[in-house]
N, C-alpha and C positions, 0 to 999 in steps of 0.2 A: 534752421530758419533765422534763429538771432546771429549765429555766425557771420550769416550774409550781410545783415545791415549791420553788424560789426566790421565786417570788411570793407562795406563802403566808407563808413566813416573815419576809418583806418588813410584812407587818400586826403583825408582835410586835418586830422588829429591824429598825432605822432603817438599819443600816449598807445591809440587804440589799434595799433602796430600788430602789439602781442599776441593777437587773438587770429594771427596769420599763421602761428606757429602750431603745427600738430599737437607738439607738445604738452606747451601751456593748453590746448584745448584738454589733453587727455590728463591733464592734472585738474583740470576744471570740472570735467566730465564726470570725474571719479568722486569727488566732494560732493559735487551736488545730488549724484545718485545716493550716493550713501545718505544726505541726510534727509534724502524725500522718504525712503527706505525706515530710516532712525523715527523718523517724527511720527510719519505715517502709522507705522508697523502694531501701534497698541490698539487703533481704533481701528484699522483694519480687522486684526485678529477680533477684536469685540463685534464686529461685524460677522466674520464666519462662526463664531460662537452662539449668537443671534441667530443664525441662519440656520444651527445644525446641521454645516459641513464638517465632521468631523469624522475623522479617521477609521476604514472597518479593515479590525486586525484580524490576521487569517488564524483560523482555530487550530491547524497544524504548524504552527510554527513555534517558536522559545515561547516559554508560561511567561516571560519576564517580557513578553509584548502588550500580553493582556491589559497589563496597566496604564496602556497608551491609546485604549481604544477610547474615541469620542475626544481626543485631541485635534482641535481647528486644522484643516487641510487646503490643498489650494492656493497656500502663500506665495506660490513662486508666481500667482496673477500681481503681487505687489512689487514684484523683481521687475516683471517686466513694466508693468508701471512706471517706475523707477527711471529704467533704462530708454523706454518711449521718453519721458518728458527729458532726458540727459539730451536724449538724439537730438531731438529736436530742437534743443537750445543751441548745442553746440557742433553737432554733425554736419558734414557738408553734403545736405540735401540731393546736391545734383550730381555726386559720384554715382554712377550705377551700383558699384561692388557695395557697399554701402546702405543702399536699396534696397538690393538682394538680400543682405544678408537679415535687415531688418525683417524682411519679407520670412524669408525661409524662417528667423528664429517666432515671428507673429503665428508662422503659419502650422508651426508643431505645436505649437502653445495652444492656440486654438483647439486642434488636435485632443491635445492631453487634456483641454477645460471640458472637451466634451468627453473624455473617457473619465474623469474624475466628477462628471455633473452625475453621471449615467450609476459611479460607483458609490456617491453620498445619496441619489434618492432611491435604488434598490438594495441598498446596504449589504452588499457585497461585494469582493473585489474584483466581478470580473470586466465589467465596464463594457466599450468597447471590443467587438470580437477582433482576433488578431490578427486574421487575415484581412478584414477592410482599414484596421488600423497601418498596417505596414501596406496595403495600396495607396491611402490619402497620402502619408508619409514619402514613398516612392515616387509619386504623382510632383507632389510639390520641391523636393529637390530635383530631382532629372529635368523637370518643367524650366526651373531658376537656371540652374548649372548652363540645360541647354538652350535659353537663349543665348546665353551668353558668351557662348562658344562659337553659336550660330553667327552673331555679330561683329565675333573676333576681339570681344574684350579678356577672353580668357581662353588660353590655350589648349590643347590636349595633350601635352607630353607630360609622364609622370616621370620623377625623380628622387634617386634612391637614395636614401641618407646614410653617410657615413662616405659613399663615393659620390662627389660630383659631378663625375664627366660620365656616368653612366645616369640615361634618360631613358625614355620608351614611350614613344607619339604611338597614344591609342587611337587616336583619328575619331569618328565616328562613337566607338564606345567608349569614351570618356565620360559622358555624361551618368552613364550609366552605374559607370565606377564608380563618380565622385557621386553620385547616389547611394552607391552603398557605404561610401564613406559616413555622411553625413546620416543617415537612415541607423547604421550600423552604432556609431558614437551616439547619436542620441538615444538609444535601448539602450545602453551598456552604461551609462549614465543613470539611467531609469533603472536598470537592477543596480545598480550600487546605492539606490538613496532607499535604504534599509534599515539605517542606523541613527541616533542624532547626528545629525553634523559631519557624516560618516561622508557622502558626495558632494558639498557646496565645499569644502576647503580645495578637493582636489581640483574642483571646477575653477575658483579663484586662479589658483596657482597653474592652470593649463591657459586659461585665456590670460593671465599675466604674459606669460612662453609667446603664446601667437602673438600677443600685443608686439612684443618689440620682435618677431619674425616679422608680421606686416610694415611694422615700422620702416625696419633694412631691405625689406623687399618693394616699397615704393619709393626709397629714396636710391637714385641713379647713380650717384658717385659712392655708395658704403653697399653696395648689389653686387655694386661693378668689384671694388677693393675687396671681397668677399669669396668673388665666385659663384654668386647664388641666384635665381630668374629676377629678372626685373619686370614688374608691374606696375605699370602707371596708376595711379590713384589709391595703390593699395596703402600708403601711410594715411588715409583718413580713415583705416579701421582699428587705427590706436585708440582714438577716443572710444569707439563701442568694446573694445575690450578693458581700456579703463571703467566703461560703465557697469559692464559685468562682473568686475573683480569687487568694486564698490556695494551695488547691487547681493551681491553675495556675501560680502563684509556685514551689509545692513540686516540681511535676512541670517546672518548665524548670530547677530545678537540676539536672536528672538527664538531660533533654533537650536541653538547648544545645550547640552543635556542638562536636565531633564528639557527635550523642548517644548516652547507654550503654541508653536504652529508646525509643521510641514509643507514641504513643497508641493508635492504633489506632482499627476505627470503631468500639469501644467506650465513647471517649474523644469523637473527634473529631463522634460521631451524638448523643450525650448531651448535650454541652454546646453545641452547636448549637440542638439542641431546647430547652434551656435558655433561651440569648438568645431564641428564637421564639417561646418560652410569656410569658416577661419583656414584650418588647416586645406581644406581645397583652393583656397584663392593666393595665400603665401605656399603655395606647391609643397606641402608638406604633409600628405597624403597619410604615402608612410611609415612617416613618423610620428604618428597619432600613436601607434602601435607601440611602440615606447614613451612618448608624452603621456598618453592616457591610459600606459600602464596598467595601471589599478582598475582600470574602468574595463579593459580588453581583457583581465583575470578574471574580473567578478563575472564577466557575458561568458566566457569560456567554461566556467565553472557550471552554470546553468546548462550549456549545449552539453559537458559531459555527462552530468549525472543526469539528464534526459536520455543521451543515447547509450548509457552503459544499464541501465534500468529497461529501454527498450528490448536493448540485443541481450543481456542475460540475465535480465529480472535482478540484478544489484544494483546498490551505488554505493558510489566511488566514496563521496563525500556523506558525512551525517543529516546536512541539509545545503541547500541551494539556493542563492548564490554565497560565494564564500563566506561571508562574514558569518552567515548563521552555523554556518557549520564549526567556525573558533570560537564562537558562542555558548553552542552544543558542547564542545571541549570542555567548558570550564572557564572560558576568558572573559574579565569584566567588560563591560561592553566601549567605555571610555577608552582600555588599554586600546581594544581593537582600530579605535577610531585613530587614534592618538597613530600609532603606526601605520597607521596608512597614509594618514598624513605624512610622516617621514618617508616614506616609501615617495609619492606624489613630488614630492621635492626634490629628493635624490633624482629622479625620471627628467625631471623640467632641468635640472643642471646638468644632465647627459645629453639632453637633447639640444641645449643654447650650444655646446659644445661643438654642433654638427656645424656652425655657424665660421668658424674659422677652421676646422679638418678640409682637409684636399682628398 
């Protein structure tokens, strides 16, 4: 909204030029989240502390969780916060992709505030049953995706990473797909935020990755130099990924171990859905799969030792999803965090790589 009457003003005063630029928005974008984030984040938390939103740790899980129970929950309602009031200062309004994406990441947030309302006033973890969760979930991406398909602002061919000139026009079940994209990354997201600090670094550093894919994939002349889809209006979703990396910068001040709040899957279903709408709109489907690495091991981790404990009464791993099980090993819980993060990084530099390969 301020962008616009930035940009008019931008036609009588030269200074105010700059704020034409993606760029400078998503440098602007990224500051001001972080310090709504920064400022906010202690009365906030005194707020969910207040309220006795705080954290119920599963009684089978590491004894070294116990001590985390009754820790403020819910924080990633200040993320998004955060990243609302960025948009709005600085985002351009009238892009649709933009929209959408605000839309779909409001709309799992939503989502996760009611499965996390549901698991602080019956103080257990199961909140939300799973099956109506992953229908709202399904509901609200397929719905987003396909209008937008339907309108012809966003295409149906997927494309493979690492070969360029191989595509595949799903036609019709696109929507579908980039539903289970987006449905799919944002759970896998949600079992990775188990640890302090353990899911928002890798979230930073995945929505950093899309940021500059959307960047080169809305700019026509570096699409073009590339090799890679072009879509119009997609460089205005730099600044909502500048917001998100900011957003998550502010909330691991407050999160890193020992931390004073959690996300919650208010936090962790939102900004999930986030990378899963990003990666659907710069055609990088998948390459989620390698970008979000860490996030696609920790979900995999869970579907095994669910169906190896089905089909023959064992499991594979000590506990589920990964982390607890190098937990169970003996790993302090920081080393764990600490490498994954490495791992997350490594991923995001294999993946920008896809960006100049033929």
């Amino acid at each position: 909204m301020l962008y616009h009457w930035l940009d008019l003003l931008s036609s009588h005063l030269f200074a105010f030029n700059v704020f034409r630029y993606i760029t400078f928005r998503a440098f602007i974008s990224f500051f001001t989240t972080f310090f709504v984030c920064y400022f906010a984040g202690p009365r906030f938390i005194r707020h969910l502390t207040k309220k006795h939103f705080g954290q119920t740790v599963r009684d089978d899980g590491p004894q070294t969780h116990l001590k985390k129970q009754g820790t403020p929950t819910m924080g990633g309602m200040l993320m998004l916060i955060a990243i609302g009031a960025s948009a709005i200062l600085w985002a351009d309004l009238d892009n649709w992709l933009v929209l959408v994406t605000l839309l779909v990441t409001a709309g799992f947030g939503f989502i996760g505030y009611a499965d996390d309302w549901l698991k602080v006033n019956k103080k257990n973890t199961k909140g939300l049953s799973g099956r109506f969760r992953l229908f709202l979930e399904f509901l609200v991406a397929i719905g987003c995706v396909g209008i937008l398909v339907h309108v012809g602002t966003v295409g149906s061919i997927v494309h493979v990473p690492f070969f360029k000139q191989v595509a595949v026009d799903l036609g019709w079940f696109y929507p579908i797909f980039a539903g289970l994209v987006v449905v799919g990354t944002a759970n896998a997201v949600n079992l990775t935020d188990g640890l302090d600090g353990l899911a928002i670094v890798p979230v930073i550093i995945c929505a950093g990755t899309l940021g500059i894919f959307a960047y080169v994939t809305g700019h026509k002349d570096i699409s073009a130099y590339l090799n890679i889809p072009h879509l119009i209006g997609a460089g205005e979703l730099a600044p909502l990924a500048a917001a998100v990396m900011a957003a998550g910068l502010g909330f691991l001040w407050f999160n890193t171990y020992p931390a004073q709040v959690f996300m919650g899957d208010v936090g962790s279903l939102s900004l999930g859905a986030f990378l899963g709408i990003m990666a659907v709109f710069t055609s990088n489907e998948l390459l989620m799969i390698v970008l979000g690495g860490v996030f696609v091991v920790e979900a995999l981790s869970v579907i095994t030792q669910v169906a190896s404990f089905k089909l023959t009464g064992k499991r594979v791993f000590k506990m589920a999803p990964l982390h607890h099980h190098f937990e169970l090993k003996g790993l302090d819980e920081t080393k764990i965090i600490v490498r994954f993060w490495i791992i997350s990084i490594l991923l995001a530099v294999l993946s920008l790589s896809t960006l100049k390969l033929r």
